[in-house]
N, C-alpha and C positions, 0 to 999 in steps of 0.2 A: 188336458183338453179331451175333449168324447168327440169321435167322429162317428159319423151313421156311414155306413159302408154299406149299400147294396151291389149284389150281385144277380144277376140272372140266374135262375139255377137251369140245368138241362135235364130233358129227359125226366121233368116230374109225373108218377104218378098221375093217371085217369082225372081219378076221383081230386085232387089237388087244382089240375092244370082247369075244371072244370067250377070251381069255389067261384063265386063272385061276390064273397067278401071274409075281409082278414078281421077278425073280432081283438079291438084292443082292448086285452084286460087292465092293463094301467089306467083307462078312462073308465071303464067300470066300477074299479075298486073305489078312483078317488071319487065319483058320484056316490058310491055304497059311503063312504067318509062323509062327505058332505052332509047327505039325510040324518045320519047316525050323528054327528054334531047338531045337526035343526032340532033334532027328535028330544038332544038333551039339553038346551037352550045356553048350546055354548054358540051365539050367534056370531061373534067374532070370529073365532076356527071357521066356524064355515064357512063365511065370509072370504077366508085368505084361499079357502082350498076352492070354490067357485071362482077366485083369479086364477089360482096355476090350474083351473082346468081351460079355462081361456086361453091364456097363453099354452098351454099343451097341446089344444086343438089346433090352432095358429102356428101351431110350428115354431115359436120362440119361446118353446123352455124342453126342457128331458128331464124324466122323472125315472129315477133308481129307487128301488124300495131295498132298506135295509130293517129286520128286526118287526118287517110289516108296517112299517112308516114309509112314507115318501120322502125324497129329498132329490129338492130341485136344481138344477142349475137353468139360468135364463141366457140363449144366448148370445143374447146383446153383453153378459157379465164376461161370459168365453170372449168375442171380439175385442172386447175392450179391456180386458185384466190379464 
């Protein structure tokens, strides 16, 4: 099971504590995926990876990249498996 674990950090850095925003490269990449499947008319792939970007935005899936692929887990699959 994956758990997301935050913590506060203390004492960050100026420049840090002053960011007003965290850049997710996991939503990046899999939009960079997505076009790069439209652009080669594998319209299905792209298809699945516009759902797990839904669901990754939404907070009900986590995306590991292994080998530079995604792999998902949904967490309604974690609750209930």
């Amino acid at each position: 099971m994956w758990v997301r674990i935050y913590k506060p950090l203390k004492n960050l850095p100026k420049k840090i504590r002053n960011m007003s925003e965290v850049i997710d490269f996991t939503e990046i990449k899999l939009k960079q995926l997505y076009a790069e499947y439209i652009s080669s008319g594998n319209y299905a792939v792209a298809d699945t990876i516009l759902k797990v970007i839904a669901e990754y935005e939404s907070g009900r899936a986590l995306v590991k990249w292994k080998g530079g692929l995604p792999y998902v887990k949904y967490l309604d699959d974690l609750q209930h498996g």
